[in-house]
N, C-alpha and C positions, 0 to 999 in steps of 0.2 A: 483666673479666679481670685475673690478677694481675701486676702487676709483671714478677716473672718468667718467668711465661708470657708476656708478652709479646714481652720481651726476648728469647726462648725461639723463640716462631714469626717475628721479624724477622731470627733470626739461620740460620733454616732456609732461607727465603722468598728472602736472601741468598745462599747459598749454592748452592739454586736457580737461581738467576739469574745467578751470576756463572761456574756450571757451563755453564748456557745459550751465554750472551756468550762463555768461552771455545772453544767450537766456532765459533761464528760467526765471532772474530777466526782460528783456524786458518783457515779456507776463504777466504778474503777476497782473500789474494796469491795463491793458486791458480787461483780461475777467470779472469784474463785471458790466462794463460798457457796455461792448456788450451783455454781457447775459441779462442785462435788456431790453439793446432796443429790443431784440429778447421776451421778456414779459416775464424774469426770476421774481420769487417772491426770495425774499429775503431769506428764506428756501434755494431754488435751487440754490442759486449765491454761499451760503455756503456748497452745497455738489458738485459744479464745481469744487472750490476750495479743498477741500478736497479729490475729486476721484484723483489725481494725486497722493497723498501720500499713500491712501489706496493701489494703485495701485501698489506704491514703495514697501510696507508694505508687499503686500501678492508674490512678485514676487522675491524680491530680492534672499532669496534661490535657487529660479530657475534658475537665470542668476548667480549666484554662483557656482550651483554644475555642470554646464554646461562649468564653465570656468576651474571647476578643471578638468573635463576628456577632454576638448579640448583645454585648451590654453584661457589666460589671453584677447589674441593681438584680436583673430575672433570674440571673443564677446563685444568687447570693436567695434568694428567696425560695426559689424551686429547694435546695438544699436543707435548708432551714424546716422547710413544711416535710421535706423528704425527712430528715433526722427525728423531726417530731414523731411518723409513724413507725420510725424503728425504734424506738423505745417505746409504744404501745405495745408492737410484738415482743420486744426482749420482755415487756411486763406480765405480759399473758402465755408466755413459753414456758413450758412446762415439759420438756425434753430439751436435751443438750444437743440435739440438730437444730432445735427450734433456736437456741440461745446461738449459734454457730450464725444461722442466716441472719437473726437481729444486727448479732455486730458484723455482718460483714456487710449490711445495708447502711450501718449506720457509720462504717468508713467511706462506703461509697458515698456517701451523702455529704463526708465530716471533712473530706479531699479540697472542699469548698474554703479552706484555710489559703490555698497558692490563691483561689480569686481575693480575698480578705488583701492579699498582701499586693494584689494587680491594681487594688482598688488605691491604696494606700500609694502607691505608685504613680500614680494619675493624677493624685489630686496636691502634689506635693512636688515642690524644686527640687533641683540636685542636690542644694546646698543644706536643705534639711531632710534628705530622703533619708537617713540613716535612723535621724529621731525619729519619724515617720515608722519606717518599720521595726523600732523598740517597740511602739507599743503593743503591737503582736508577743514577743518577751512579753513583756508588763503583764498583759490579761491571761497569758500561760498561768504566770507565775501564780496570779491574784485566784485564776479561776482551780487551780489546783490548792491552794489552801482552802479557799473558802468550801471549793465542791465538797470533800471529803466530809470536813466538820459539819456541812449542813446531812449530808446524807446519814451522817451518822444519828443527827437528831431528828432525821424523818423514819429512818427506820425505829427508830424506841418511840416515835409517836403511831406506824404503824401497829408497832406490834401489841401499844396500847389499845389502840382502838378494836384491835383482833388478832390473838393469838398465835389464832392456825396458821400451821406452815404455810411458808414461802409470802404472807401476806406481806408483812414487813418489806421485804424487798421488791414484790411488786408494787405496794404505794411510792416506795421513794423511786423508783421505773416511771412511775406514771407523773408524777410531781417534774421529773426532768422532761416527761414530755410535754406537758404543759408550760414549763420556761421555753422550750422550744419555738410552742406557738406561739405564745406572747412576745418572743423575740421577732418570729414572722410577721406579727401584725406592727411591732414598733417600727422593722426596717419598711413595710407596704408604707407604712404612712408618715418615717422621716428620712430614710435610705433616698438619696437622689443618686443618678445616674451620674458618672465620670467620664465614662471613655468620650464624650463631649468635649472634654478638656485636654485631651491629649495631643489636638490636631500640630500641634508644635514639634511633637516629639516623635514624628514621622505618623502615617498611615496604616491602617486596621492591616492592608493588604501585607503592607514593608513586616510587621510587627509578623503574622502569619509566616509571613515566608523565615522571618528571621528561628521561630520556635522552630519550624521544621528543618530545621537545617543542624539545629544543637538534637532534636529529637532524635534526627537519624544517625548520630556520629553520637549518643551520649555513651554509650561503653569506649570510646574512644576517647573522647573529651576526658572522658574519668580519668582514664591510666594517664591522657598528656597534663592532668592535673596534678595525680600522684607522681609523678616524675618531677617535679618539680621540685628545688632544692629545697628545703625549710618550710613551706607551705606543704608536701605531699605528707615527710612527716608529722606535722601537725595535723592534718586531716586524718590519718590516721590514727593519730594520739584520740580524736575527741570519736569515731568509731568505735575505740578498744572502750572508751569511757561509756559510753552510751550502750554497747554491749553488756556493762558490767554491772550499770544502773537499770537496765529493764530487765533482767536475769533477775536481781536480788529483788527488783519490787513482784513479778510474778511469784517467787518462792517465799516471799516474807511474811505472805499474809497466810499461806499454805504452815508457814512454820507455826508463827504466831496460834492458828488455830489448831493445830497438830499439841503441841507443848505446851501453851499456854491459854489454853482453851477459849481463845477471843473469838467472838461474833461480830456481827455485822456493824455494831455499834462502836468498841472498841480498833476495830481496824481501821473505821472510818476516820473518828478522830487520831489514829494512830497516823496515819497518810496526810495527816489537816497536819500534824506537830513537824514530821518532815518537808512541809510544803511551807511552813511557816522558816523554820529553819535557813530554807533556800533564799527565801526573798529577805529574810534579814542579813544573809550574804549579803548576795548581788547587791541589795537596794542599800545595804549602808559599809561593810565591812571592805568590800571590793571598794569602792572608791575611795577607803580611806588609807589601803596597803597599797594599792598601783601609782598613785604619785609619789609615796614615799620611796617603794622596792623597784617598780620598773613590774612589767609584765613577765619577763623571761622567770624571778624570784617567786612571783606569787602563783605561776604555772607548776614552777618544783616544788612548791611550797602543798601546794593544791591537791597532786596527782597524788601523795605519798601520804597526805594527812586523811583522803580520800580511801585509800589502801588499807589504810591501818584501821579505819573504823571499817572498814568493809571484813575485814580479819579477824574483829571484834565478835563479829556474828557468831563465829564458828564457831565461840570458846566462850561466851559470856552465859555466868551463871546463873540470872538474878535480872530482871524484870530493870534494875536500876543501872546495871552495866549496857543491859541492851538500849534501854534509853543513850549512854553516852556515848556509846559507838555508831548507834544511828545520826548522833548530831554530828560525831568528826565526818564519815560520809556525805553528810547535808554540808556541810562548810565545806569539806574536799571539793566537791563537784560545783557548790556554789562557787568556788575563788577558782575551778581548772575553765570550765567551758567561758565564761568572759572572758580570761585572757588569751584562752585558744583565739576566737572569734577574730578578737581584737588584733592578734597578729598576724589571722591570715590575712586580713583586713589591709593590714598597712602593711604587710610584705609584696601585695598586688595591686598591678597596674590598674588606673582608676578608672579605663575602660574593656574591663574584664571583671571587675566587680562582682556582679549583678551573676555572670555566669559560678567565679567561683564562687561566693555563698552558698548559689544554688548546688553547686555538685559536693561541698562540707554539710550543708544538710541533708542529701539523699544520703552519704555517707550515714549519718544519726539516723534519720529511719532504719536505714538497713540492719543497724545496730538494733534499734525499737523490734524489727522483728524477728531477728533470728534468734536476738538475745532470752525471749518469754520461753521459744519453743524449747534450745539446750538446757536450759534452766532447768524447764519441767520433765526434762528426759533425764537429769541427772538429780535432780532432786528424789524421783521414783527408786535411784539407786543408792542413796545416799543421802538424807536430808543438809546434811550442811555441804553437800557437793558444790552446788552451784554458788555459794557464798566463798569457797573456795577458788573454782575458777574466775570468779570476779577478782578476787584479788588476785591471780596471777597475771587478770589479764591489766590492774591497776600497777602490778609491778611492771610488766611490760612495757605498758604505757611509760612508768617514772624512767625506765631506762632509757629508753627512746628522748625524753624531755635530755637527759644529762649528755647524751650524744649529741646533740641538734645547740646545748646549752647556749653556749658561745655566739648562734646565731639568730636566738630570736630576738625580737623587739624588746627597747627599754624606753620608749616612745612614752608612755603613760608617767615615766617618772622626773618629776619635779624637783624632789629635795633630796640632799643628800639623807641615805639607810646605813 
């Protein structure tokens, strides 16, 4: 492939994706709101939240091996028209079983992120596969800022247009499904097919045989992962962190409207402020402390500044402390997961790659869903509970960083700190 074809399908594949993730960041402040007034307990708002990643979790192999014997392009699309009609249903649900099966249709559907990153794969050398799959990062990042803030101005234009409950949140439901669609017809008609291009980088059957063989040994592969010196720890580390980040965003929005009487509007842009937050880490703040500090500093640096705005929750009295403890957690987590990443990265041999990433992000999932459900089982008993166990489990994490200190990466650093 040339050059610019390349450059060509990364930048479609992209856009893709980042169309995707903005509907997903829309919907995100919305169902703990609705699931309540539907008479969700606080337990149930946290396994709402969580059946979509579960969903991701157990499915993506399936929309995987389905894209290796039929093409990258059909299942990226089936997906797309599939996610569309699950935000019709989450829009016209009107029972909290109903809202249960929407998202758990629309992780089946949403699983279609491992083909996004197969596709990305294919169409890309070794020597720039890595920039290749930032851009996945990149439209997370973009589609969580932007999702929130726009849903937050579809619901006050809903609710302009008509008052009566739950409309609001069904227009901005139906708005993400319709991005859905118009993403389906943009990939029908500029989406090309990859797995054409792969034939270098062995056979559909070699690639088949290779998935099933990590499939069948993945509880195994896991632990000979975690076993490992420096690398099991950090996998770990970004686990407890991912645990403590999807706990506090299931419970925040439950606080937020509990205490502080926010709606559908204000949570939204509240979720837009933290998602802005993030990508002004990552995109400017990280690159400008890992050549100066090395990764190992901005990892300790990260986990604990992380901690303490997470701390911040439990005890902030005033609408303007809760804003700055939400930002030190937004920079925490922004300056700890890069440099996790980064080190598991360069602590592992270059043909293993590909397998550990994959086993440090089921790791993150598994965090994404256990983290919503304890959350909202301890929130029912406590509201500052689960802001509590995130920060023990960010302490945890920071101790773990100061045991391991000594032997992580300082690869990223250039000048002397």
């Amino acid at each position: 492939m040339s050059l610019k074809n390349q450059k060509s399908q990364l930048v479609i594949i992209f856009v893709t994706v980042f169309i995707y993730l903005l509907g997903f960041g829309i919907i995100i402040p919305l169902m703990p709101i609705l699931s309540r007034d539907f008479g969700a307990t606080s337990t149930q708002v946290g396994m709402l939240m969580a059946i979509f990643s579960l969903m991701q979790f157990l499915f993506s192999p399936f929309w995987g091996r389905l894209s290796d014997k039929f093409g990258r392009r059909p299942i990226l699309l089936i997906c797309l028209l599939g996610e569309g009609l699950a935000y019709v249903l989450f829009a016209s649900a009107r029972t909290l079983e109903m809202l249960f099966v929407a998202r758990a249709l629309a992780g089946f559907f949403g699983a279609s992120l491992a083909t996004a990153s197969a596709y990305i794969s294919d169409v890309t050398a070794e020597d720039s596969r890595s920039k290749g799959m930032a851009l996945i990062g990149a439209a997370f990042g973009l589609g969580f800022v932007f999702g929130p803030a726009l849903g937050g101005l579809l619901a006050y234009w809903g609710h302009q247009i008509n008052p009566a409950p739950y409309y609001d949140t069904s227009f901005s439901s139906l708005w993400v499904a319709g991005i859905c669609f118009v993403n389906f017809v943009f990939g029908f008609k500029y989406l090309k097919e990859s797995l054409v291009h792969v034939h270098d980088q062995g056979s559909v059957q070699e690639k088949l045989s290779f998935h099933q063989q990590h499939r069948s040994g993945r509880l195994k592969l896991l632990m000979s992962k975690l076993k490992m010196q420096t690398v099991g720890p950090l996998m770990f580390i970004y686990f407890l962190l991912s645990f403590a980040m999807a706990a506090m965003e299931a419970c925040l929005i439950l606080f937020m409207a509990d205490y502080y009487k926010w709606g559908v509007q204000q949570t939204s842009l509240g979720f837009a402020f933290i998602g802005v937050m993030m990508v002004l880490t990552q995109g400017f703040l990280v690159r400008k402390v890992i050549p100066r500090y090395g990764e190992r500093k901005v990892l300790l640096a990260g986990v604990f500044v992380f901690a303490f705005g997470m701390s911040g929750l439990v005890w902030s009295p005033d609408l303007t402390t809760l804003a700055i403890t939400i930002s030190l957690l937004s920079i925490g987590i922004g300056l700890s997961n890069p440099s996790i990443l980064g080190s598991v990265s360069l602590l592992t041999p270059s043909d293993q790659q590909g397998v550990t990433m994959g086993v440090t992000q089921s790791l993150s999932s598994l965090g994404r869903i256990v983290g919503p459900v304890i959350g909202g089982a301890l929130y029912k008993l406590q509201p500052v509970a689960p802001f509590v166990t995130s920060t023990a489990l960010a302490l945890i994490a920071g101790s773990v960083v100061i045991i391991i200190f000594s032997r992580i990466p300082v690869a990223g650093k250039t000048v002397k700190g």
